[in-house]
C-alpha positions in Angstrom: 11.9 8.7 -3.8 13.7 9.0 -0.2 12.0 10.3 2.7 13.0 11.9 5.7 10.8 9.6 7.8 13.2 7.2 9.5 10.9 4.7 10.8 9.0 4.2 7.5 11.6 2.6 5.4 9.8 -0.2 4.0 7.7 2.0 2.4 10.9 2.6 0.0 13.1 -0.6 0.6 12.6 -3.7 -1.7 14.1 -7.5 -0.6 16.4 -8.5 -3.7 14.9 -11.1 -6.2 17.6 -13.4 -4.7 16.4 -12.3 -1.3 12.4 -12.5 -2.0 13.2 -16.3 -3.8 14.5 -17.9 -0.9 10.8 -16.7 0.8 9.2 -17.8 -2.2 11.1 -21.2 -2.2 10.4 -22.4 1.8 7.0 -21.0 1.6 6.4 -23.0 -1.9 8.2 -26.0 0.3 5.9 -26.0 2.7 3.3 -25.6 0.9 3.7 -28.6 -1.0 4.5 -30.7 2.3 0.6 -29.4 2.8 2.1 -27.2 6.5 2.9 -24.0 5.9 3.9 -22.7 9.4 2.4 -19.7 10.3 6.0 -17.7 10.6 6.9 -18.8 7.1 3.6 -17.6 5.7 4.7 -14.0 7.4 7.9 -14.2 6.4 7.1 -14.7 2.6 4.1 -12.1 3.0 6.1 -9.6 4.6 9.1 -9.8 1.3 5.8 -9.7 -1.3 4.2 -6.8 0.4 8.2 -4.7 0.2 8.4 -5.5 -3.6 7.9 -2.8 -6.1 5.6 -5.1 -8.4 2.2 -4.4 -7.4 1.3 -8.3 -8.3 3.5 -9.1 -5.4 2.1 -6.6 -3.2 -1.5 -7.9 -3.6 -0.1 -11.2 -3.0 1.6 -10.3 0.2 -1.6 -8.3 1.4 -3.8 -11.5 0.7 -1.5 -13.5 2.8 -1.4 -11.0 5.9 -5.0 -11.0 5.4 -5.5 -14.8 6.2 -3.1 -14.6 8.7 -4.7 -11.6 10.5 -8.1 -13.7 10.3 -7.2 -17.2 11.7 -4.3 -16.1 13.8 -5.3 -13.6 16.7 -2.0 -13.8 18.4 -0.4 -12.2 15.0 -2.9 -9.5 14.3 -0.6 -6.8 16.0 2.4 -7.1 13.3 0.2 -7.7 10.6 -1.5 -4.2 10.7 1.8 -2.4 10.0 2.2 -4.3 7.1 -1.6 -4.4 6.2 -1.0 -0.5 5.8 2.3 -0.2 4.1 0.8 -3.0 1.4 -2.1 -0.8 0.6 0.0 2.4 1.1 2.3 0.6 -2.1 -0.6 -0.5 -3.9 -2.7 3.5 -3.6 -5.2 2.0 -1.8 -5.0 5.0 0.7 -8.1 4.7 2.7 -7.6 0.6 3.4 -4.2 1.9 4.5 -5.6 4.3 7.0 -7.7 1.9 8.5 -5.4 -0.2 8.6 -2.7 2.1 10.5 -5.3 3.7 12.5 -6.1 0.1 14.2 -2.5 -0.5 15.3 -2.1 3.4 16.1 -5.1 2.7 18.9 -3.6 -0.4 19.8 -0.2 1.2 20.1 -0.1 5.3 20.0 3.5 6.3 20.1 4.1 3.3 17.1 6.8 5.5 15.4 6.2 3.2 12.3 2.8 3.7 12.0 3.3 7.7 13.2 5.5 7.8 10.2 3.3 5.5 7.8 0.9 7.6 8.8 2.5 10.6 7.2 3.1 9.3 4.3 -0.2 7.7 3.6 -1.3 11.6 3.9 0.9 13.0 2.2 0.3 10.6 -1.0 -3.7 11.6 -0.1 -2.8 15.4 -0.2 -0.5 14.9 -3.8 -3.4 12.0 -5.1 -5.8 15.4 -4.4 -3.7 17.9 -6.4 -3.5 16.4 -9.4 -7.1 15.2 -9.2 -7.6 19.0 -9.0 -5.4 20.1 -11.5 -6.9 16.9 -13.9 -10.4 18.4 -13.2 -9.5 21.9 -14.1 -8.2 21.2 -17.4 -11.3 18.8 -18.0 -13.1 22.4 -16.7 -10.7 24.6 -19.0 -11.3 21.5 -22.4 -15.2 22.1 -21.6 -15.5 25.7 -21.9 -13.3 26.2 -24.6 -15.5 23.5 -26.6 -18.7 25.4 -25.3 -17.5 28.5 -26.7 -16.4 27.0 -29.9 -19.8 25.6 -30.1 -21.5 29.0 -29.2 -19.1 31.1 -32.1 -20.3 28.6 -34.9 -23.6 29.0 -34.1 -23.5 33.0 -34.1 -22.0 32.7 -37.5 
């Protein structure tokens, strides 16, 4: 599903498997050499967080996570893709929160401004069809209440 939102395009663009592997494979490298460098742990993060399985995703956001944590310096570009990784994965409010941290940091952030937009939009969508699910649950109910009530006038 395109948007018209130019600055947001990772929320829509996935790294190729071939692409996301060769992450995989120097992070997996380095991991094994017992240093993974703090770029290469991004790097690998940032391709998990862009792919459209949601195992990846929560990878990715765990990574950023213990980056954001132990690396100060790095907090900045992690919040972008803090946000869009819970944005993929429907965790709306983490997103937010997320987005509204690097929007105070940086206001006129046209990622974030963009991110932003769709988190809300997703949030306004998420809230129709929770209506629309409650009002058929609303609809189910009385027509069962009213069955109920006819058999028992009979």
């Amino acid at each position: 599903m395109p948007t018209e939102l130019p600055y947001a395009a990772d929320a829509e663009v996935s790294l190729t498997y071939d692409e996301l592997e060769v992450l995989r494979l120097q992070y997996q490298r380095e991991l094994a050499q017992a240093h993974v460098t703090v770029q290469t742990k991004f790097n690998y993060a940032w391709g998990l967080v862009k792919s459209p399985m949601h195992e990846d995703q929560v990878e990715g956001v765990r990574l950023l996570q213990e980056i954001y944590r132990a690396e100060p310096t790095r907090r900045r570009e992690c919040l972008y893709y803090l946000a869009l990784g819970h944005y993929k994965m429907s965790n709306y409010e983490e997103a937010k929160r997320f987005n509204a941290l690097l929007l105070e940091k940086e206001p006129a952030n046209l990622q974030a401004r963009s991110l932003l937009q769709l988190i809300d939009k997703a949030v306004t969508k998420e809230g129709y069809i929770g209506m629309v699910l409650a009002g058929g649950v609303a609809a189910l109910g009385t027509l069962l209440v009213a069955g109920i009530i006819r058999r028992a006038s009979r």
